[in-house]
C-alpha positions as CSV (number, residue, x, y, z in Angstrom):
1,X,-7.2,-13.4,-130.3
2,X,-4.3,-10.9,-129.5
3,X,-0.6,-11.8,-131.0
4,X,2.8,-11.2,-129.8
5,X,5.8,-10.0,-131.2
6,X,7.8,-12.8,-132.2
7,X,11.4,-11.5,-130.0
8,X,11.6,-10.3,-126.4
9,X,14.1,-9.3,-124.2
10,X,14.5,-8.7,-120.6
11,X,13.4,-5.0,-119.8
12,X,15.8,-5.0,-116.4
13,X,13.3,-3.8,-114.5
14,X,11.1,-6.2,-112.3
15,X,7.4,-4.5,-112.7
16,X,8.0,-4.1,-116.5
17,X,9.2,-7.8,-117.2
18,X,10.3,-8.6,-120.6
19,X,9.4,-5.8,-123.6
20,X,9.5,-6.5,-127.6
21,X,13.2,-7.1,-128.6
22,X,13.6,-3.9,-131.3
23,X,11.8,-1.5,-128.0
24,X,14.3,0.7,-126.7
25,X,13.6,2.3,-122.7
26,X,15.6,5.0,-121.2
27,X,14.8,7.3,-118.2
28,X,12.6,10.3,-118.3
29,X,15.4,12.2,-117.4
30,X,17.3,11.4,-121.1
31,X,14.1,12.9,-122.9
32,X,13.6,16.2,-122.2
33,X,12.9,19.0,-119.6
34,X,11.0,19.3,-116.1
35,X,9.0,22.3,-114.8
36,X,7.2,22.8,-111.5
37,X,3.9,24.7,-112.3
38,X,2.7,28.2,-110.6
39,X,1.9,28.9,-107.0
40,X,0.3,32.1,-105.5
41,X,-2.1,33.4,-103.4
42,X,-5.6,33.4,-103.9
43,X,-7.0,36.3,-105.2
44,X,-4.4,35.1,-108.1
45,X,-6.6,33.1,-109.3
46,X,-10.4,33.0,-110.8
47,X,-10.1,36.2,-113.5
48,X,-7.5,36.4,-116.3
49,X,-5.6,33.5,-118.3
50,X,-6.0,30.1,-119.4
51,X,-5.2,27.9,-115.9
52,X,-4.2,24.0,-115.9
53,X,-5.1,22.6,-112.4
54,X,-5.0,19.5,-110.5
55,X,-8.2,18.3,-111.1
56,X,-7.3,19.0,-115.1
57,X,-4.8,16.4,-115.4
58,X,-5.9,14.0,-112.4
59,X,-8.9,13.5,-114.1
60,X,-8.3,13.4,-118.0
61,X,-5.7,11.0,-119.5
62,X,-5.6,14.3,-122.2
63,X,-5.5,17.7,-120.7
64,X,-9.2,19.2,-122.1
65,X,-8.4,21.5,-125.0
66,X,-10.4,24.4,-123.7
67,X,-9.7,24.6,-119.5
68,X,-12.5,26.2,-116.9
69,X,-9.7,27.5,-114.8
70,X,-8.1,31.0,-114.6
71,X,-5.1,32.7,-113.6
72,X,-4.3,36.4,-113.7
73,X,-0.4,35.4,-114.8
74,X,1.6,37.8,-116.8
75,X,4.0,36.8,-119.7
76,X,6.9,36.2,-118.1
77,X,5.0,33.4,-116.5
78,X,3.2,32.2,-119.5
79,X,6.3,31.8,-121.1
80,X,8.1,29.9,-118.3
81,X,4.7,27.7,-117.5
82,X,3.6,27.3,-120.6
83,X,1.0,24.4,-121.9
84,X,2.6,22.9,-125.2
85,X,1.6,20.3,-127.6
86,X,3.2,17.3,-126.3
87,X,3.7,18.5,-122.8
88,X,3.0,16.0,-119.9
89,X,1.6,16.8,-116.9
90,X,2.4,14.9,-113.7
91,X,0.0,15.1,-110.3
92,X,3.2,15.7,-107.4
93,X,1.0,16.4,-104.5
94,X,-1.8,14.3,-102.0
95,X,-2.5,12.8,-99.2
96,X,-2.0,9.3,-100.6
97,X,-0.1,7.9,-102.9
98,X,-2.6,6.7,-104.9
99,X,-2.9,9.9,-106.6
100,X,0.1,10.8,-107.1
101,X,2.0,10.2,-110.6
102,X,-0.8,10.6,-112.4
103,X,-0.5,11.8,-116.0
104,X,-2.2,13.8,-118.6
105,X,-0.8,14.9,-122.0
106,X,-1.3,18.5,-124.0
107,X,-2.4,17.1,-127.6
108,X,-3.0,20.8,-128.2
109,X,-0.8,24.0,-127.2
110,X,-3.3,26.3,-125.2
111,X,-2.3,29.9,-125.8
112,X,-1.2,32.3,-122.9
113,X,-1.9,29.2,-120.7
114,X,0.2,28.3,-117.2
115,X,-0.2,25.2,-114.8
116,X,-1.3,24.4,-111.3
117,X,2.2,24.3,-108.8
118,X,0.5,20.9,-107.8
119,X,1.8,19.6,-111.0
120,X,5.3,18.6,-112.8
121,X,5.6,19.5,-116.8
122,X,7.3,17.2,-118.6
123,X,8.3,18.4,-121.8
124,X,10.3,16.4,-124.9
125,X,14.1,17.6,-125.9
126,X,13.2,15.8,-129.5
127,X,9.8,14.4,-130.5
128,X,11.0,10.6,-129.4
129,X,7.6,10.4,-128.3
130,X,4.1,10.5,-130.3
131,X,1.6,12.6,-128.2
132,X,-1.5,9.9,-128.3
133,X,1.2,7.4,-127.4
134,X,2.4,9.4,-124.5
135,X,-1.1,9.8,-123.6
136,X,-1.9,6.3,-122.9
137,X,1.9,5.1,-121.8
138,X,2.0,7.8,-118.9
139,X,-1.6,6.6,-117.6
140,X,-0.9,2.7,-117.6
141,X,-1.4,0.9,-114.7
142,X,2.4,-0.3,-114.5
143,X,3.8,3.0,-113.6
144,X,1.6,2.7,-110.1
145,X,4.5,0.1,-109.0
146,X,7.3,2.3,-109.5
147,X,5.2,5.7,-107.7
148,X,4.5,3.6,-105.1
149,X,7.6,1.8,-104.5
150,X,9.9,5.1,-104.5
151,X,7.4,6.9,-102.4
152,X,7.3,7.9,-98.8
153,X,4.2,8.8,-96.9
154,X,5.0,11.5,-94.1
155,X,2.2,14.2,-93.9
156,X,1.4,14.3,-97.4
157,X,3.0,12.5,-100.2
158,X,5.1,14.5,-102.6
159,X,7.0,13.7,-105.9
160,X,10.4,15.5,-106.5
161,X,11.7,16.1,-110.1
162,X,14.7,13.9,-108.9
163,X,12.0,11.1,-108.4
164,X,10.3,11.5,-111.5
165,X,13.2,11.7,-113.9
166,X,14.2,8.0,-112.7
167,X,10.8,6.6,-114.6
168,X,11.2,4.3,-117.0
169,X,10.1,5.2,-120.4
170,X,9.7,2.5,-123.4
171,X,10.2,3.8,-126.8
172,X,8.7,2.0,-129.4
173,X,9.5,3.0,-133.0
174,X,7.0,6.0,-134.0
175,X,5.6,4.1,-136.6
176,X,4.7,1.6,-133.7
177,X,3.6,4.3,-131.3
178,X,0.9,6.0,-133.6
179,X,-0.6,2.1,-134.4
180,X,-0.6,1.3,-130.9
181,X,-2.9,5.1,-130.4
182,X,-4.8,4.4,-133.2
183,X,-5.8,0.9,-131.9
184,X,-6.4,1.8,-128.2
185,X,-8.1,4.8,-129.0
186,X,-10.6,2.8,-131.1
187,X,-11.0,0.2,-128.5
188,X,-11.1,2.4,-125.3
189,X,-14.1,4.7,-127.0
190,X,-16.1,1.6,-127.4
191,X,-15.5,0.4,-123.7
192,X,-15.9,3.8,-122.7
193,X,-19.1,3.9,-124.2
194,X,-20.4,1.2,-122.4
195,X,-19.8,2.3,-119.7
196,X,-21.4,5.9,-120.0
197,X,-24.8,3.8,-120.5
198,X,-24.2,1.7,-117.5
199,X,-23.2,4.7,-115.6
200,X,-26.8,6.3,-116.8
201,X,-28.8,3.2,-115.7
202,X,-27.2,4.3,-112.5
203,X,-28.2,7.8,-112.6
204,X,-31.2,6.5,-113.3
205,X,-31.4,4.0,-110.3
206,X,-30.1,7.3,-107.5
207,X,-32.7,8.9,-109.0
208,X,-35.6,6.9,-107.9
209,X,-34.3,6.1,-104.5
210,X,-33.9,10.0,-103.7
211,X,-37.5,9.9,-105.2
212,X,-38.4,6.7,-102.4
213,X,-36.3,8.5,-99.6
214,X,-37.9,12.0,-100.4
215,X,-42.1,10.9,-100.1
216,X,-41.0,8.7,-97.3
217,X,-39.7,11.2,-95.0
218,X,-41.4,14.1,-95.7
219,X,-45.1,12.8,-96.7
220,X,-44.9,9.4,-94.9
221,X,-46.3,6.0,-95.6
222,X,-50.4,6.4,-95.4
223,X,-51.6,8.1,-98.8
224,X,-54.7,8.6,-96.8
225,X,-53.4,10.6,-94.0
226,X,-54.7,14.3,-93.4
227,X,-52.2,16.7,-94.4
228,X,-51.1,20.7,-93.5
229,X,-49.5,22.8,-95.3
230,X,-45.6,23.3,-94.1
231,X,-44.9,27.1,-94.7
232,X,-42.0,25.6,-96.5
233,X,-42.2,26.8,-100.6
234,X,-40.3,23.6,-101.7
235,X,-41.3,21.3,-99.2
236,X,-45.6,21.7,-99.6
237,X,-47.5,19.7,-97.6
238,X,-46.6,17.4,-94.7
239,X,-49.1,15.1,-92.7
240,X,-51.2,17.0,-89.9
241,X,-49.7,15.5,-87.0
242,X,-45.9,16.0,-88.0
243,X,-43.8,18.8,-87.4
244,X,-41.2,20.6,-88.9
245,X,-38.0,21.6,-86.6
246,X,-34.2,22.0,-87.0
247,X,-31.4,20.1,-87.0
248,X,-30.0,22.2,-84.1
249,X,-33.2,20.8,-81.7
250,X,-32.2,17.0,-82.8
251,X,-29.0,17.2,-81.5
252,X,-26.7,17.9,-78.4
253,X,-23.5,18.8,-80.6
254,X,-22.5,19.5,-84.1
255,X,-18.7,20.0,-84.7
256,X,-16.4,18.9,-87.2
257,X,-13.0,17.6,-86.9
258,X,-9.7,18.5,-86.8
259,X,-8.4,21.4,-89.5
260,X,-4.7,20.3,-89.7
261,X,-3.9,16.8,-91.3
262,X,-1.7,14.7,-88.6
263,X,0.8,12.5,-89.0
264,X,-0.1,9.2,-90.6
265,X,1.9,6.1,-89.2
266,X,1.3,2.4,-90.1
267,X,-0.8,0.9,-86.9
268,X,-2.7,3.0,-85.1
269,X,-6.6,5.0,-84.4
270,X,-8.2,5.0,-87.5
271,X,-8.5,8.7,-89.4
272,X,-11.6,9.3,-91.7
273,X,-12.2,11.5,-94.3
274,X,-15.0,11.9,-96.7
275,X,-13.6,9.2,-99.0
276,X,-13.7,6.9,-96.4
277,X,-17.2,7.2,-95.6
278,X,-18.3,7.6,-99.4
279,X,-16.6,4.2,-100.2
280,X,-18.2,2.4,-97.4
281,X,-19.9,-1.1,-98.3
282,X,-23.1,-1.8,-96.4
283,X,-22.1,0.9,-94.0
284,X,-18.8,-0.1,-92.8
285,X,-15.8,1.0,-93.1
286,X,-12.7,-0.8,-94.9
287,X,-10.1,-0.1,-92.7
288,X,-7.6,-1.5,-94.9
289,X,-7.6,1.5,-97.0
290,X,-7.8,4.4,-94.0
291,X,-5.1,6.2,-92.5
292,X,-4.1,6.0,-89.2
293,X,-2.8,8.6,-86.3
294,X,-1.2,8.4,-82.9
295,X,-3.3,7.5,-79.7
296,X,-1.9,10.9,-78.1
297,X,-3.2,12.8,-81.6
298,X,-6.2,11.7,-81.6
299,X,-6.9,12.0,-77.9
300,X,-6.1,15.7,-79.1
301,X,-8.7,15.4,-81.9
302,X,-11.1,14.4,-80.1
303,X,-11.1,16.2,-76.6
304,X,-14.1,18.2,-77.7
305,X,-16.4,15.4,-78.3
306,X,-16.0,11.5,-78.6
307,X,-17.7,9.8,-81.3
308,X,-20.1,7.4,-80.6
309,X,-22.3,4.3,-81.8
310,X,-25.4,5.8,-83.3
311,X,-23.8,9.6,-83.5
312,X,-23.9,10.7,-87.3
313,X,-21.1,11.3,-89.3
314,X,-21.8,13.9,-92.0
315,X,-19.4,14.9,-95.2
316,X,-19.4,18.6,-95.1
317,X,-16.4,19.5,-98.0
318,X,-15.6,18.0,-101.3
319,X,-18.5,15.1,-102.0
320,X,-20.9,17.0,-99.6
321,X,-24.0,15.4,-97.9
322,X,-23.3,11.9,-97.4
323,X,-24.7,10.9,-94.2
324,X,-23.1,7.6,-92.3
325,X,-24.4,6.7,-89.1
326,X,-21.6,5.2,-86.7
327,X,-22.8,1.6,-85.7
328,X,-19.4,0.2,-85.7
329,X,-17.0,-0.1,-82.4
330,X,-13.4,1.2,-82.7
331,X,-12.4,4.6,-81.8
332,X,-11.7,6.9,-84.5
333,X,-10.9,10.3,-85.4
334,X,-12.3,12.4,-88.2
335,X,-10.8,15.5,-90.6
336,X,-12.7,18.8,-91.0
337,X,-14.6,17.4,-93.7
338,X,-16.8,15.5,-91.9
339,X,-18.7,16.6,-89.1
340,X,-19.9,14.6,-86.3
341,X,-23.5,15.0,-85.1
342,X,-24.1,13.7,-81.6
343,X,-28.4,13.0,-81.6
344,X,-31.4,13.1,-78.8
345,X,-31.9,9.5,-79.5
346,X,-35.1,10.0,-78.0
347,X,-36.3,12.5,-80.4
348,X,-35.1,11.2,-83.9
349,X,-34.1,7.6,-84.9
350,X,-30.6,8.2,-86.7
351,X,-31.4,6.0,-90.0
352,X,-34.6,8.7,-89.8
353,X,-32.1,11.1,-90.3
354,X,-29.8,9.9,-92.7
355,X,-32.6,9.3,-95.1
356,X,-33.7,12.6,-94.3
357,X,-30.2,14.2,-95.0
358,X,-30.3,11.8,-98.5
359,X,-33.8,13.7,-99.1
360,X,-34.6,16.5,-102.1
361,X,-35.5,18.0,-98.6
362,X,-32.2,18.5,-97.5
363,X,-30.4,19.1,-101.2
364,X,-32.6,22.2,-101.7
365,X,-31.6,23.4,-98.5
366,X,-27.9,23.0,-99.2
367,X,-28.1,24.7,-102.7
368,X,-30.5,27.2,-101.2
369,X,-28.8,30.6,-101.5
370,X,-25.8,30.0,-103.6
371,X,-24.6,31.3,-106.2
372,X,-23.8,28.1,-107.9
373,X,-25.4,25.0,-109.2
374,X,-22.5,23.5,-107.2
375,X,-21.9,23.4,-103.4
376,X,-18.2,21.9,-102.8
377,X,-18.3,23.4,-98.7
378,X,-21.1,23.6,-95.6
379,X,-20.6,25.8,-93.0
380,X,-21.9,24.2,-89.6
381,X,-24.1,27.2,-89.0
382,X,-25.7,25.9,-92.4
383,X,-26.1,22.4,-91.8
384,X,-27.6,23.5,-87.9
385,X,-30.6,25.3,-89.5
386,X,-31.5,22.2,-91.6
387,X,-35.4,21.6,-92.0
388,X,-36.5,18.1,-91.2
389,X,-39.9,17.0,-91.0
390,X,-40.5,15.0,-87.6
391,X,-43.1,12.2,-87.2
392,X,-43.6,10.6,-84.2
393,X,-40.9,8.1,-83.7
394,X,-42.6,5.2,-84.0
395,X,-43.0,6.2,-87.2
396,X,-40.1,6.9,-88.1
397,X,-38.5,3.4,-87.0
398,X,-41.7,2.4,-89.8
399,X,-40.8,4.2,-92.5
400,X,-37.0,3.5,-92.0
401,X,-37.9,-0.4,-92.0
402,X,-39.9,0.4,-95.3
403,X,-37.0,2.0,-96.8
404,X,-34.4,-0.4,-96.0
405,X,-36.6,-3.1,-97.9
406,X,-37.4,-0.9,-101.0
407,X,-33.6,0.1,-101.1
408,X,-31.8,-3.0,-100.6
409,X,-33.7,-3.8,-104.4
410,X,-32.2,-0.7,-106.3
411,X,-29.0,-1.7,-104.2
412,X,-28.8,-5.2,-105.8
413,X,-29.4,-3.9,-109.3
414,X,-26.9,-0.9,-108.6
415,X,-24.3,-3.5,-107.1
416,X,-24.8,-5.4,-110.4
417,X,-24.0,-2.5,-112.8
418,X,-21.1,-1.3,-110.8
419,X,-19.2,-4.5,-110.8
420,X,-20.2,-5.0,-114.6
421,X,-18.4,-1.3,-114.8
422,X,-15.4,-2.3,-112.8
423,X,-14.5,-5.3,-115.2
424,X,-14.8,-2.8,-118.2
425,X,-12.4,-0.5,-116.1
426,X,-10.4,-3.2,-115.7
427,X,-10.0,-4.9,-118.8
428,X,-9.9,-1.2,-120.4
429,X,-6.3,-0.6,-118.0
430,X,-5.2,-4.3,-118.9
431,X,-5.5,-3.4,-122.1
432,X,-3.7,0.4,-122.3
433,X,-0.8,-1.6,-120.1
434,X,-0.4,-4.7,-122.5
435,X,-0.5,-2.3,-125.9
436,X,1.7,0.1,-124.5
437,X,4.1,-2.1,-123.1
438,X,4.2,-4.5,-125.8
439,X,2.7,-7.8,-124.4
440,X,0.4,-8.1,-127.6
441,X,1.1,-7.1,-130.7
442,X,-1.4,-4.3,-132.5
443,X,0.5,-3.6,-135.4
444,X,-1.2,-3.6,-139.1
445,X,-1.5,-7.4,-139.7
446,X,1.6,-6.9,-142.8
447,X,4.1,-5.8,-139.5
448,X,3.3,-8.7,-137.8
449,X,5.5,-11.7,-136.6
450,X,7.9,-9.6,-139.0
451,X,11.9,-9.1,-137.0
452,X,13.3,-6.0,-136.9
């Protein structure tokens, strides 16, 4: 059972609440120095120095101690953007606010390295702070009430050093901040580690249902059918009376969506992105946590095309190849990451086709001809040329009705491991916010119940 300290006192500050008596807090701005990182044009970047971006500290609670990331910066600028031991670095630049504010802390200086302009450096005037304290304080939970409560959401969401320097810090004695490390960092390895094997079993589980979807769609349900040889090296055989044609001949358009981000207001036609169609449950879409746009924008969005029920929405950038067919009502516009294919319903069942585009069939195609192991962008001439193997459509609306059942099993059992990972998530951020903030007490059990 976790203790307390035996004295609080009223922090002041109404997301915070009360904090141990002997804590002291003070703004940022009283403890050291801010720094916007490096911006430049793109053939700045990919050969040369060490380079902190984005995804570096969005990502880590602790910047990695080697970074994949270069810049071609000179000295100047590695001296003014240096990466220090101790340093913070603070995410100031999104489309929501959700990601903004996020932290990650330098617990080793990387040499000759500078930082991504999408980030803030915080860096100590005096060592008030212990570095695997930072690390954990910065990335609690709490801080989200005060991001999103001084934050305004025009275009995109951006945090000024003015903001920033208003944050609240708590300052525990050092000798307090290193126990307080020492016992999260024990406890969050052993959470963590649970969840890396839950997070396996669900490697595991995508595995066999790209496996189910993959001899579905492109050698069909009767083991006994005659077969033909596809022309296709990684494809093989298909059954006799199937053919293989491309995406192009399945549909009547293929565009994507607008390539400038509008403005987002409060109440209006819902705005999707990749995220939003990743995150779906059961196909539809939350639109609690979309973004919304002007009638008169998105009658601008959409004058090439209107999406309809049973078109396919298709994520083209970022998480690539998640298929979503539309069977839900409300109008809606889409960002250039997605792409909208409108179908010849009478040639291919669209649930045919988002199985297909889940297939092995269609991930070698999208990984056929690059250079890395990684494809983060389709073109639409790409995704047009798309293989798919055709049966008859009665068949198809067969082997869809097969998949759904053997699916909706690995769905149940990947539903149940992802909530069993989302209460160690939580309990591992309850527990960072309590430690760090000093609603239990870790200190060695001779500190305890002890006034200072």
């Amino acid at each position: 059972m976790m203790k307390h300290y035996p004295y609080y006192k009223d922090s002041g500050i109404d997301w915070l609440g009360q904090i141990p008596e002997h804590w002291e807090i003070k703004k940022i701005r009283y403890l050291g120095s801010f720094q916007n990182g490096i911006s430049n044009s793109g053939d700045y970047f990919g050969i040369g120095y060490p380079f902190v971006s984005y995804g570096d500290a969005y990502k880590n609670m602790a910047l990695p101690f080697e970074v994949t990331e270069l810049a071609n910066s000179n000295k100047v600028e590695q001296a003014r953007y240096s990466v220090q031991e101790g340093d913070v670095f603070f995410t100031r630049t999104s489309e929501t606010i959700e990601e903004i504010g996020f932290a990650s802390t330098c617990l080793k200086s990387i040499e000759q390295a500078t930082f991504s302009g999408f980030l803030i450096r915080f860096r100590q005037f005096k060592n008030l702070l212990d570095k695997n304290f930072s690390k954990f304080y910065f990335r609690n939970k709490l801080l989200r009430a005060f991001f999103s409560g001084e934050m305004n959401l025009v275009t995109r969401v951006s945090l000024s050093q003015d903001l920033l320097k208003n944050l609240p810090v708590i300052i525990p004695p050092l000798p307090e901040q290193r126990a307080i490390a020492r016992f999260l960092d024990e406890k969050t390895e052993k959470i963590d580690a649970l969840i890396a094997k839950k997070e396996e079993l669900l490697k595991l589980l995508a595995e066999k249902r790209t496996a189910l979807i993959t001899r579905a769609v492109t050698k069909g349900l009767n083991p006994d059918a005659p077969m033909k040889d596809s022309g296709i090296p990684w494809l093989g055989e298909i059954p006799a009376h199937w053919v293989d044609t491309r995406l192009k001949f399945l549909t009547t358009k293929i565009i994507d969506g607008t390539h400038a981000t509008p403005n987002y207001i409060d109440d209006g036609i819902p705005f999707l992105r990749v995220t939003d169609i990743v995150k779906a449950k059961g196909g539809q879409i939350n639109l609690d946590n979309v973004n919304y746009i002007s009638e008169d924008e998105h009658k601008d969005l959409t004058r090439r095309c209107k999406p309809e029920k049973y078109d396919l929405l298709y994520s083209k950038n970022g998480t690539i190849g998640v298929p979503r067919v539309i069977d839900w009502d409300f109008d809606f516009s889409i960002f250039v990451s997605l792409c909208l294919l409108k179908l010849k319903l009478d040639r291919i069942n669209p649930h045919f086709l988002s199985y297909s585009l889940q297939s092995k069939l269609t991930e070698n195609q999208i990984s056929f001809g690059s250079k890395s192991s990684t494809v983060t962008n389709l073109h639409l001439d790409k995704i047009k040329e798309f293989v798919v193997s055709l049966p008859p459509k009665e068949e198809q609306e067969a082997i869809v009705s097969h998949l759904q059942k053997d699916i909706s099993d690995i769905k149940i059992l990947e539903k149940d491991i992802e909530d069993s990972i989302t209460k160690l998530q939580e309990y591992r951020s309850s527990l960072i916010t309590h430690a760090v903030t000093g609603k239990i007490d870790v200190r060695e059990p001779a500190h305890q119940n002890v006034a200072v």
